[in-house]
LOZA-672399 format. One record per residue (C-alpha): x, y, z negated; residue in one letter. Coordinates in steps of 0.25 Angstrom, whole numbers, padded with zeros to 4 digits, always signed. Last residue first. Layout:
<rec><x>X</x><y>Y</y><z>Z</z><type>a</type></rec>
...
This chain:
<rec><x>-0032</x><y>+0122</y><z>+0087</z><type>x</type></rec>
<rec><x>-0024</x><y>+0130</y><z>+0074</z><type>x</type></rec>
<rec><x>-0017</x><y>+0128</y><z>+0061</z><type>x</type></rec>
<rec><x>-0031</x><y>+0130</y><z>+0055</z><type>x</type></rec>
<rec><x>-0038</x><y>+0119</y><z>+0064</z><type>x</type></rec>
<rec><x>-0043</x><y>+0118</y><z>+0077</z><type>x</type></rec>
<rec><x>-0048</x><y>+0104</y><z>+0083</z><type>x</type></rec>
<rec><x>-0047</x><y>+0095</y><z>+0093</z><type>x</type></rec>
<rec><x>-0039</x><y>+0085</y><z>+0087</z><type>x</type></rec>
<rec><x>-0037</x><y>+0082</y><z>+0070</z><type>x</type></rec>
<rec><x>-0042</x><y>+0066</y><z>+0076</z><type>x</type></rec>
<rec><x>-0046</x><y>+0057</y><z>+0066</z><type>x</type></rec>
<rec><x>-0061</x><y>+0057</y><z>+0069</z><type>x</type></rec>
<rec><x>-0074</x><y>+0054</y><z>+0061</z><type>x</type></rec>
<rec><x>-0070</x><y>+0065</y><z>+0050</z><type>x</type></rec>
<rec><x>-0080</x><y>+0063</y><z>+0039</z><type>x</type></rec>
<rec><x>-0087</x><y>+0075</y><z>+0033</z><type>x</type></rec>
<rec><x>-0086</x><y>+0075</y><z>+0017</z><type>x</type></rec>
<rec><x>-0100</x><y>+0073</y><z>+0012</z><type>x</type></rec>
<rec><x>-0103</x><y>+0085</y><z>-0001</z><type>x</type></rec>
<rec><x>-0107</x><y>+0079</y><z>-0013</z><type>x</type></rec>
<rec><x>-0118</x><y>+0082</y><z>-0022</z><type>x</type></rec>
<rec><x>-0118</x><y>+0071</y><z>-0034</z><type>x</type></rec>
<rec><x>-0128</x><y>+0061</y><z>-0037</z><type>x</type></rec>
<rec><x>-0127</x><y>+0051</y><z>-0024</z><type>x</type></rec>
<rec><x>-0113</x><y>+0054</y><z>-0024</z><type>x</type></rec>
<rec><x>-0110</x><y>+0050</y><z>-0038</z><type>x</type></rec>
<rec><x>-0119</x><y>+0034</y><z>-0036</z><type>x</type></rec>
<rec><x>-0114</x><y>+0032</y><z>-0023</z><type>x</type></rec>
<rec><x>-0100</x><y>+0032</y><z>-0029</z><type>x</type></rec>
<rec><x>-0105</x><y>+0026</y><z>-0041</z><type>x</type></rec>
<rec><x>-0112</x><y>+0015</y><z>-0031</z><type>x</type></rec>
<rec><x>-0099</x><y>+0012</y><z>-0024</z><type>x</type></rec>
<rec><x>-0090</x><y>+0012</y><z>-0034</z><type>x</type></rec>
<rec><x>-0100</x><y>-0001</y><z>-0042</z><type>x</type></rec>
<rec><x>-0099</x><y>-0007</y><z>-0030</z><type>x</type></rec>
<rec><x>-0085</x><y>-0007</y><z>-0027</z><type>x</type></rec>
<rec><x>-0084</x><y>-0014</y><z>-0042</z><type>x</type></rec>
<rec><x>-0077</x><y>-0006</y><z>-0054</z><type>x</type></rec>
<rec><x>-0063</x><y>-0005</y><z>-0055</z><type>x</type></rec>
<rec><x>-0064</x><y>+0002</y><z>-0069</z><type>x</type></rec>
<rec><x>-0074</x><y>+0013</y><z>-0074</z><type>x</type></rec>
<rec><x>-0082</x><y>+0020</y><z>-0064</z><type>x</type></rec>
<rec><x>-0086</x><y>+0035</y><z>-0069</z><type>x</type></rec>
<rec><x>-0096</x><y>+0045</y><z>-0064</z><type>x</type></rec>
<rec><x>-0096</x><y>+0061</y><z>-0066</z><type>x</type></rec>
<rec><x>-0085</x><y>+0067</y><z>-0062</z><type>x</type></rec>
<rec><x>-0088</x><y>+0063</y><z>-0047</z><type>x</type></rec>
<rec><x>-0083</x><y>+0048</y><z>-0049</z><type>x</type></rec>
<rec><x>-0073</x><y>+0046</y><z>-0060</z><type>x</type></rec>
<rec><x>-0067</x><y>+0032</y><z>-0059</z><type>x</type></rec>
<rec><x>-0060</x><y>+0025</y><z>-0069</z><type>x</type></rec>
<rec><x>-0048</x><y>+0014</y><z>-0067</z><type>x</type></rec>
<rec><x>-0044</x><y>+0015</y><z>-0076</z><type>x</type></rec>
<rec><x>-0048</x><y>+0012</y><z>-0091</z><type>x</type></rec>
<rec><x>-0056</x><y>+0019</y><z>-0103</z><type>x</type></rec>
<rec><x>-0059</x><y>+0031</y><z>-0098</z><type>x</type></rec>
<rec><x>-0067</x><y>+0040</y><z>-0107</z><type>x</type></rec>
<rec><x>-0067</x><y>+0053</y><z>-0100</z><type>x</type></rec>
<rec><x>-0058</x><y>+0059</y><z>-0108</z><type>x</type></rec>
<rec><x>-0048</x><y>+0049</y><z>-0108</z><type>x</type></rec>
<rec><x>-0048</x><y>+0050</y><z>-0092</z><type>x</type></rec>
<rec><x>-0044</x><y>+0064</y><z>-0093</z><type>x</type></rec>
<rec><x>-0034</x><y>+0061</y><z>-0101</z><type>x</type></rec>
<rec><x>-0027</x><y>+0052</y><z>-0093</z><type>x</type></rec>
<rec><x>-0029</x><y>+0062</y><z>-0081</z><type>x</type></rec>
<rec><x>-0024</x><y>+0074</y><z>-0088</z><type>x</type></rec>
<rec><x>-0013</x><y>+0064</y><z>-0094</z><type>x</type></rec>
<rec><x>-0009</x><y>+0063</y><z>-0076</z><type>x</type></rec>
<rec><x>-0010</x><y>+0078</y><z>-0075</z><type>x</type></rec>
<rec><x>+0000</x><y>+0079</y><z>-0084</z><type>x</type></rec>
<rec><x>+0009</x><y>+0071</y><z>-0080</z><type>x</type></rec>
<rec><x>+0007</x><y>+0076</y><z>-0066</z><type>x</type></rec>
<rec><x>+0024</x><y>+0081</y><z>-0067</z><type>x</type></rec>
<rec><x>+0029</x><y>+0075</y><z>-0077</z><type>x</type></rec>
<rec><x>+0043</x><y>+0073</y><z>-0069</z><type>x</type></rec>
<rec><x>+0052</x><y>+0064</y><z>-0060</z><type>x</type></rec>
<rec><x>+0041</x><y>+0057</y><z>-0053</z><type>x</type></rec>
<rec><x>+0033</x><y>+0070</y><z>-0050</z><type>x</type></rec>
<rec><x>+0045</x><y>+0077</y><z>-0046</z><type>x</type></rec>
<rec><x>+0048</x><y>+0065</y><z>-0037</z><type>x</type></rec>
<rec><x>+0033</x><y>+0064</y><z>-0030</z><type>x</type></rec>
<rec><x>+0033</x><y>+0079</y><z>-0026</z><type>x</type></rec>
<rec><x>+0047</x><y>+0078</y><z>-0019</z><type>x</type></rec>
<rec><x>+0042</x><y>+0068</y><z>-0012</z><type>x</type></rec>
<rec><x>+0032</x><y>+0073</y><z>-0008</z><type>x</type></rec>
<rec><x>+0017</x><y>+0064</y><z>-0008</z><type>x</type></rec>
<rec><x>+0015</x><y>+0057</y><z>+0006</z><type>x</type></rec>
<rec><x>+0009</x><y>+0045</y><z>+0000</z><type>x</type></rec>
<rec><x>+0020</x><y>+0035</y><z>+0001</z><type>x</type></rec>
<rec><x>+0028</x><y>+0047</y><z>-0004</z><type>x</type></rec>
<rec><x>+0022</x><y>+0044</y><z>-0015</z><type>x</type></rec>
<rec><x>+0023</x><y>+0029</y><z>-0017</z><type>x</type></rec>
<rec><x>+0037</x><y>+0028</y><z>-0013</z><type>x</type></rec>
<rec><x>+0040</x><y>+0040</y><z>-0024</z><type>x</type></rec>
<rec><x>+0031</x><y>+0032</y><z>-0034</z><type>x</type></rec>
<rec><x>+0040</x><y>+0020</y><z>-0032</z><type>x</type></rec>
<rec><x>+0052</x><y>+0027</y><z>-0032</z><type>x</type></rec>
<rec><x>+0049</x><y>+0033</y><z>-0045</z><type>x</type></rec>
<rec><x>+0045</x><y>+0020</y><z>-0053</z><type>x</type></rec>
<rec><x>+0034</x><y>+0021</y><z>-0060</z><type>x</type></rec>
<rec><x>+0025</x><y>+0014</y><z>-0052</z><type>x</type></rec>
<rec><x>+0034</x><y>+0002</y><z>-0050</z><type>x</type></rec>
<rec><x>+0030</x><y>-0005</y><z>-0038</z><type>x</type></rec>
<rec><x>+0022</x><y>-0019</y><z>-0040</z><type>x</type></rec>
<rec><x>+0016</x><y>-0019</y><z>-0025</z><type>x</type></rec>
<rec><x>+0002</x><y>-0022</y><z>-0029</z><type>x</type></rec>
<rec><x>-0002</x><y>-0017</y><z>-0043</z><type>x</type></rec>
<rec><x>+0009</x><y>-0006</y><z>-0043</z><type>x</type></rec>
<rec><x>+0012</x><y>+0000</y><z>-0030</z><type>x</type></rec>
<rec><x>-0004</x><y>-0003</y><z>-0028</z><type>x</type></rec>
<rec><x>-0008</x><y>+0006</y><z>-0037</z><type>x</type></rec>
<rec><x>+0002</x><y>+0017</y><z>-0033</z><type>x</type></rec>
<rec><x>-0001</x><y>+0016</y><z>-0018</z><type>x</type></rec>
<rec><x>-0016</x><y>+0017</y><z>-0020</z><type>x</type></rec>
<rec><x>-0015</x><y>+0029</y><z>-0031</z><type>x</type></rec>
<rec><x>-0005</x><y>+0035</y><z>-0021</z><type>x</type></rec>
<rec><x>-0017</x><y>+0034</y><z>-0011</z><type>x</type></rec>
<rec><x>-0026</x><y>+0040</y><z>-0019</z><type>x</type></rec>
<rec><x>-0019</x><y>+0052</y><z>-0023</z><type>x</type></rec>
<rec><x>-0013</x><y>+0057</y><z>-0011</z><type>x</type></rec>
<rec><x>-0022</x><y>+0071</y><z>-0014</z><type>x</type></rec>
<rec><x>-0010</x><y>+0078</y><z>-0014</z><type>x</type></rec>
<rec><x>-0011</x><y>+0083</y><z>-0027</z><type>x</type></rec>
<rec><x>-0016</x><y>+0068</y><z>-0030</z><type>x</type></rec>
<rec><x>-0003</x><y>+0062</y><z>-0026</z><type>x</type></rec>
<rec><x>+0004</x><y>+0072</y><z>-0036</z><type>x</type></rec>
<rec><x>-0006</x><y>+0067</y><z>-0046</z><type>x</type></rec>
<rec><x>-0002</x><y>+0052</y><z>-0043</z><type>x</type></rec>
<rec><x>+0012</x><y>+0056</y><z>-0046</z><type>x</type></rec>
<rec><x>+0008</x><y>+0057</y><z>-0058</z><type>x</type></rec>
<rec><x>+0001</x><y>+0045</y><z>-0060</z><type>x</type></rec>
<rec><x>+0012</x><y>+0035</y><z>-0053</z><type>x</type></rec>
<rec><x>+0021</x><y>+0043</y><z>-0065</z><type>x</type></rec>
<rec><x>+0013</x><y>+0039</y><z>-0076</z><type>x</type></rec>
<rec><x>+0010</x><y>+0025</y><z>-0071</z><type>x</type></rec>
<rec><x>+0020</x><y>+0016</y><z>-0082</z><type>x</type></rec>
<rec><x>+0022</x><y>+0006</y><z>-0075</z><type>x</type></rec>
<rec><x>+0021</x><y>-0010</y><z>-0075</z><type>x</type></rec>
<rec><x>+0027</x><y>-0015</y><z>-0061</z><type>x</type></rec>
<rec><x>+0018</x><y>-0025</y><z>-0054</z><type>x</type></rec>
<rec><x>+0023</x><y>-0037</y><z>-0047</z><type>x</type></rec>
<rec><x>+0017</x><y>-0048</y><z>-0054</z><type>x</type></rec>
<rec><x>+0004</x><y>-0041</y><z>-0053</z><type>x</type></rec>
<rec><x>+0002</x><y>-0039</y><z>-0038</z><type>x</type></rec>
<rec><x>-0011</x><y>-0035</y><z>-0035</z><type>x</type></rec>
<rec><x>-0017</x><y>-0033</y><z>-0021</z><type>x</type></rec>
<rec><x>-0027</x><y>-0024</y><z>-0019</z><type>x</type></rec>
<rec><x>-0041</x><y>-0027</y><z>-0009</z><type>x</type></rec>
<rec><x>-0051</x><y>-0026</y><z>-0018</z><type>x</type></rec>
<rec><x>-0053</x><y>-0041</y><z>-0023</z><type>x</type></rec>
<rec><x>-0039</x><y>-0042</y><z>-0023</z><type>x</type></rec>
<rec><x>-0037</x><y>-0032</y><z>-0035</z><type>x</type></rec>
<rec><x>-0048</x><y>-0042</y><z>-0043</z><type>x</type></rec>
<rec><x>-0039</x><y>-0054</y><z>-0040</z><type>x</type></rec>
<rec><x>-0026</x><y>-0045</y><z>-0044</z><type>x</type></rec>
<rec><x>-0033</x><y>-0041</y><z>-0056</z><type>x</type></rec>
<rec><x>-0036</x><y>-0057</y><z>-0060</z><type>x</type></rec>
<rec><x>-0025</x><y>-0061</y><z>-0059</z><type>x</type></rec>
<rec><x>-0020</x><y>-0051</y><z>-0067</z><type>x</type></rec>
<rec><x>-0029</x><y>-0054</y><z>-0079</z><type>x</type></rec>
<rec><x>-0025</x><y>-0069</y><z>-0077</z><type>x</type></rec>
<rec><x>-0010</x><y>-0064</y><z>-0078</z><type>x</type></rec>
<rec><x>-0014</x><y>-0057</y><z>-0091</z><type>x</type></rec>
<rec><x>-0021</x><y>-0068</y><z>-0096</z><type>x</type></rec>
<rec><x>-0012</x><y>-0077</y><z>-0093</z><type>x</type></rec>
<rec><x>-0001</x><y>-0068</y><z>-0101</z><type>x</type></rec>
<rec><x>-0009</x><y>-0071</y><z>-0114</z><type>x</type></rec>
<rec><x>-0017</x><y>-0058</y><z>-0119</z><type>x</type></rec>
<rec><x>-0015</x><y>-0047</y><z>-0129</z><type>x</type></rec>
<rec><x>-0021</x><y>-0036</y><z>-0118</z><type>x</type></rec>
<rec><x>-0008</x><y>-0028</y><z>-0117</z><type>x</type></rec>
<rec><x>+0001</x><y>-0040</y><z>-0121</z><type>x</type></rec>
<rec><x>-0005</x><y>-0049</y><z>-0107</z><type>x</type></rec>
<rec><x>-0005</x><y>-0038</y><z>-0099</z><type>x</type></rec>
<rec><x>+0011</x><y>-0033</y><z>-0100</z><type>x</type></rec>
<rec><x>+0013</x><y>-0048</y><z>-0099</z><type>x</type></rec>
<rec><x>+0006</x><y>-0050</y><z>-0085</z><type>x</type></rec>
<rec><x>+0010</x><y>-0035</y><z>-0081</z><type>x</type></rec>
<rec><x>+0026</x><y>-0038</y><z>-0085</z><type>x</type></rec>
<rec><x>+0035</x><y>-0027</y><z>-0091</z><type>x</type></rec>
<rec><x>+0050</x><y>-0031</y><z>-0094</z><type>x</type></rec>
<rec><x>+0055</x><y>-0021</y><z>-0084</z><type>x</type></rec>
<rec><x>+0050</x><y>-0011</y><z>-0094</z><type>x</type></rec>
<rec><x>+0038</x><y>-0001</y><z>-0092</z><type>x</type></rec>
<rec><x>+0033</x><y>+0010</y><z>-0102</z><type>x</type></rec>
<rec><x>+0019</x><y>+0011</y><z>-0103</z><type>x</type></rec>
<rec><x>+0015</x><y>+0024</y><z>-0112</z><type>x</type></rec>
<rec><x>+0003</x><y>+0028</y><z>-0101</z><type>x</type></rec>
<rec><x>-0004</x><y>+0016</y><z>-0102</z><type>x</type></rec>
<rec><x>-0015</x><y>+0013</y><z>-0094</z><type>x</type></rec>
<rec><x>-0013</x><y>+0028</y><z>-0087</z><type>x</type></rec>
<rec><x>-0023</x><y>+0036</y><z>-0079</z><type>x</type></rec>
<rec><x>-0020</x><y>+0048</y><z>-0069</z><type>x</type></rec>
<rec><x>-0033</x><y>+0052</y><z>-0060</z><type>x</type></rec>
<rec><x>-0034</x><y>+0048</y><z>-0043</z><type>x</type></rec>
<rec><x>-0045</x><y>+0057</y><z>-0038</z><type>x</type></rec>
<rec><x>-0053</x><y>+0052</y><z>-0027</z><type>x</type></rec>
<rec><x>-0061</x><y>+0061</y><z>-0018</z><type>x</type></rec>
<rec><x>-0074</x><y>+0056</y><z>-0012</z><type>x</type></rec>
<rec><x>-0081</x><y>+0063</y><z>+0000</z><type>x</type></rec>
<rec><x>-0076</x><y>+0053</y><z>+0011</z><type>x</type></rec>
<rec><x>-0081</x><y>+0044</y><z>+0003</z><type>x</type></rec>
<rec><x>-0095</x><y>+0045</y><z>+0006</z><type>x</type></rec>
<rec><x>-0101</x><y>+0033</y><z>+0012</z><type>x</type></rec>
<rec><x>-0095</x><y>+0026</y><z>+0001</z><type>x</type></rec>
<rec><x>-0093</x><y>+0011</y><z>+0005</z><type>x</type></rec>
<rec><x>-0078</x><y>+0015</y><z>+0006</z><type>x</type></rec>
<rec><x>-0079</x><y>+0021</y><z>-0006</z><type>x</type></rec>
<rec><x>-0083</x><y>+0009</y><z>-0013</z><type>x</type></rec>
<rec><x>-0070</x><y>+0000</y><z>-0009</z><type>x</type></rec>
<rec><x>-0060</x><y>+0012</y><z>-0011</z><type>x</type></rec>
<rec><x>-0067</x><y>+0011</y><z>-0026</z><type>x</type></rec>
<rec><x>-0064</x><y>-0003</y><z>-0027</z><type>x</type></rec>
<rec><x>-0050</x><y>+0000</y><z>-0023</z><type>x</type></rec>
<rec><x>-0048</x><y>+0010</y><z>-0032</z><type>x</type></rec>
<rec><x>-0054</x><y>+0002</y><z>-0043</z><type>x</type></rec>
<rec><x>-0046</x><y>-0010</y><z>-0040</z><type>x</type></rec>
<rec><x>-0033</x><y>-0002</y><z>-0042</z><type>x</type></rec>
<rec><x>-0037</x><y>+0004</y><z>-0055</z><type>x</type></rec>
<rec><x>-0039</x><y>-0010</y><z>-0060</z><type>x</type></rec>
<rec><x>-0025</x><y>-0013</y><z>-0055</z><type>x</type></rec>
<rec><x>-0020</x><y>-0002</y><z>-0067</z><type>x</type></rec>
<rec><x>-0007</x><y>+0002</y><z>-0066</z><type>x</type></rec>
<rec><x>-0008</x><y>+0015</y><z>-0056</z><type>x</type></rec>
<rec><x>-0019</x><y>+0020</y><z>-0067</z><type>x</type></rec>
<rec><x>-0032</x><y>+0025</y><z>-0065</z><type>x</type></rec>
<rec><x>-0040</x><y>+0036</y><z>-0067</z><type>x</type></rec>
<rec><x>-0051</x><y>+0039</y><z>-0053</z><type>x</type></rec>
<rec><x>-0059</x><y>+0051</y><z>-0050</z><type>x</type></rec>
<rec><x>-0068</x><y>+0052</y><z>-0040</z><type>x</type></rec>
<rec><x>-0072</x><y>+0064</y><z>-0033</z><type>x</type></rec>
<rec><x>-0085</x><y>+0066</y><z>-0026</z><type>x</type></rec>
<rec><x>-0081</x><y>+0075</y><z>-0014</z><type>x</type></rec>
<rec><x>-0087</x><y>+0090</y><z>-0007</z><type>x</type></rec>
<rec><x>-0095</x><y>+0094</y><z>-0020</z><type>x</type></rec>
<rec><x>-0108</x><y>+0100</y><z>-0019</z><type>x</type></rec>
């Protein structure tokens, strides 16, 4: 029997998609009556791990070259991201955002997960970037955003001033390759199913209902008081 189903999730900090899909799947879980035995682990995944920001860089043109379109197309294409990222909740700021390379916002991402602070470092970075317009490659940016976790200081700077998790963050690139993933955000539910991309809340939910009705899980207990009162533990009663 296993005591949580794990989802695995590859995204990247400069991908809204990937920030619709987390919010999406916060959506289905909250419609999961057992959600209090799932796990979430965050896994490294680059768009383009050789970009090299300039102060010249600009999202609308940046778009409108990669895709050899006009800049109303890109600007459309935008539009159209923000109205989807309203849709669940996240407000988008386009003409704010910085372009990065995430190499570093993913390493420090593995120090979060060391101290299972993972997921709401994942929150902060996405939204540092597609809502607030923060540099993620910046330093001081990534400090803030770490400390604003509870992550050590001291931790955080030797991340930032070293290849420390670099490693770990190719493992999860190539990792991905291997399965075959084509784009991010991909989600990898139990080892054994796979959701492709921002899909609908619905389509979460029935997956998630879907792995548990086929697997052997164990139910976590849930904890119907806040209180730690009246009651012994190791250090004493």
């Amino acid at each position: 029997m296993q005591n949580t189903l794990k989802i695995q999730i590859w995204s990247d900090i400069m991908c809204p998609f990937c920030y619709i899909g987390k919010r999406r799947l916060e959506a289905a879980l909250e419609q999961f009556q057992y959600k209090d035995s799932v796990e979430i682990e965050w896994k490294s995944f680059q768009l383009d791990a050789n970009f090299v920001a300039s102060t010249d860089d600009n999202l609308v043109d940046h778009l409108a070259e990669k895709y050899r379109k006009d800049t109303d197309w890109a600007k459309e294409m935008l539009a159209n991201m923000t109205q989807n990222a309203a849709n669940s909740g996240l407000d988008f700021h386009f003409e704010k955002a910085i372009m990065a390379n995430s190499l570093k916002a993913h390493q420090l991402l593995h120090l979060a997960k060391k101290y299972k602070l993972g997921d709401p470092l994942k929150e902060l970075l996405l939204k540092a970037y597609l809502t607030d317009g923060k540099d993620v490659n910046d330093n001081n940016t990534l400090l803030d955003l770490g400390l604003m976790v509870g992550l050590p200081s001291v931790e955080i700077e030797e991340v930032l001033s070293s290849d420390k998790y670099v490693a770990e963050v190719r493992s999860d690139i190539a990792e991905a390759n291997a399965i075959g993933v084509q784009g991010v955000p991909f989600f990898v539910l139990d080892n054994k199913y796979a959701v492709s991309g921002a899909q609908h809340v619905e389509t979460f939910v029935k997956t998630l209902d879907k792995v548990w009705d086929e697997g052997d899980f164990v139910i976590k207990p849930q904890l119907l008081n806040d209180s730690s009162g009246d009651s012994c533990g190791i250090e004493g009663c």
